[in-house]
Structures are given as C-alpha cells and as structure tokens.
C-alpha positions, 0 to 999 in steps of 0.5 A: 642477557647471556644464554648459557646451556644448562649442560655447561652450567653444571660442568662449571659450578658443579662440585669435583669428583670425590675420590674413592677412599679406601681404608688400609687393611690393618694385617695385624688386628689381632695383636694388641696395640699395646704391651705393658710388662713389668710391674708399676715401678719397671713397667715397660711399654711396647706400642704396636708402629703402623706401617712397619712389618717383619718377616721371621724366616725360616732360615736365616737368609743369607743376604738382606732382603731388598726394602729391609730397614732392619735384621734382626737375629734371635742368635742361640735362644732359636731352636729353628734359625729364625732370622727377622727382617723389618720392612716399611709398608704394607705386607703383601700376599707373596711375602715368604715366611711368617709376618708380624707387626712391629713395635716401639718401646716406650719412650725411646721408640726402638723398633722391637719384633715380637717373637712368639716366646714368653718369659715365665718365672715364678717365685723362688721355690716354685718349680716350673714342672710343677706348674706344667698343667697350669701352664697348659690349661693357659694355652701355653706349652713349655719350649725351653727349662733353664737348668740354672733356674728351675722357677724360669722357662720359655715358653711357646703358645700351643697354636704357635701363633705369636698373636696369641702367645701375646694376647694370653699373657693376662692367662699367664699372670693369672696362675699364682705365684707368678712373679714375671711374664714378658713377651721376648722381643727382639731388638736393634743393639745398641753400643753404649760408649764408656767414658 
C-alpha cells in the first residue's frame, strides 16, 4: 500500500484555477444595435459592428492616424472640418476627438460611421420653417435649409449627441407629414466599373 500526504493528493486531482472572466465594457450602449430607414420597399439596415471604433476630429488631421483601417471625409456638407478615422479594437481613455461605433450595412457589410446629422424631409408643400417648433419639441434643431428644396433639411439634436440624434428619430417620424428621416452615415467610396 503507497502512502501519499494529503497535501499532494490535492495538488494533483484538484481542479485548475479558473481565470478571472472580465466582460468588455460596451463604449457605445447607448446607441442602438441597429438602424432600419426607409420605408418596407427600400428599407435599408444598418447594424452596430463590435470591436470596431472612429474618431470625428476636429479638424481634419493631416496624416492618418496609426492603427486606422479607414478615413473617412464628410467633404462640404461639415460646417466644422470634421475628419473620421475608424480603428479596430476597443477605444481608450486618451482618445482625442469625439468617438462613435461603427456600423455595417445590410447586406454588404461596408463599415458606416454615423455623423450626428438627419436627413428631414417632408411632404411637397410642407416647408421645414413650418415645422421648426416641431422639430424642436422633438429634440432637434435645424443645422442646414436647402434653398432648392424648402420641404429638406439637416438636422442636428440639440444635446449635440450623436447617440441621441440616432435614438430620437421614432420622435421625428412621429410629427405628420413626414416623408423621409435618415441618419447621415459616412461611408467608403466605392468605384463602379462600367462595362
């Protein structure tokens, strides 16, 4: 009969350690995991991508930077500049400039970044300065009048929050004669080669 001390029987049938499991913080909760625009027919998908994150400079930088997958430029429509750069990963404290998720669209999967504008237009007749005190009342103000269609404009939520310029659409579709709401999201060109 063999003799073993306790203290070694333990250390060889005893389980493994577990190791600690630490969930990932999710940066962006409050933004939707998905965005549906368009009516049935032409609805289109957008669909929040874990792991993936941009930066909206101020300014557009001069070089890309380090680690970015993707620039994007929103060209004349930005009043301030803004530049967006899309990184793999988890965003970190030090990041500089203001960060959102990114998105695919359905069913492509090209990686969108949402730029805290919306797209309003409403029926033909209905001028948008008609509807300003609706507009506000939904939490939104108006950024940009299109001169050559006074039913359109762009628009900004009044927090300045692109978390929240996405969440108040239902808001938005809410106020009568609505025709169109979409979120502006900036995407990668894409050349189509004729034939």
């Amino acid at each position: 009969m063999f003799y073993f001390p306790a203290e070694y029987f333990l250390q060889v049938y005893s389980l493994p350690l577990i190791a600690e499991v630490k969930f990932q913080n999710d940066y962006f909760s409050e933004y939707p995991e998905q965005i549906r625009v368009g009516s049935d027919s032409t609805a289109i998908s957008y669909t929040r991508k874990s792991g993936y994150y941009a930066i909206h400079y101020n300014n557009q930088p001069k070089t890309v930077a380090p680690g970015a997958i993707l620039q994007l430029n929103d060209g004349a429509m930005s009043t301030k500049g803004y530049a967006y750069a899309v990184f793999p990963g988890e965003p970190n404290q030090s990041e500089q400039g203001k960060l959102s998720p990114v998105y695919t669209i359905e069913p492509n999967g090209s990686l969108a970044v949402p730029t805290g504008l919306v797209f309003i237009r409403f029926a033909e007749g209905v001028d948008v300065k008609s509807q300003h005190e609706a507009i506000n009342r939904a939490g939104y103000e108006v950024v940009k009048s299109l001169d050559y269609a006074p039913h359109a404009a762009w628009l900004r939520a009044q927090s300045g929050n692109i978390a929240d310029a996405i969440a108040k659409i239902p808001q938005l579709e809410a106020i009568p004669k609505v025709e169109n709401i979409e979120p502006q999201m900036l995407m990668e060109r894409g050349l189509r080669l004729e034939h």
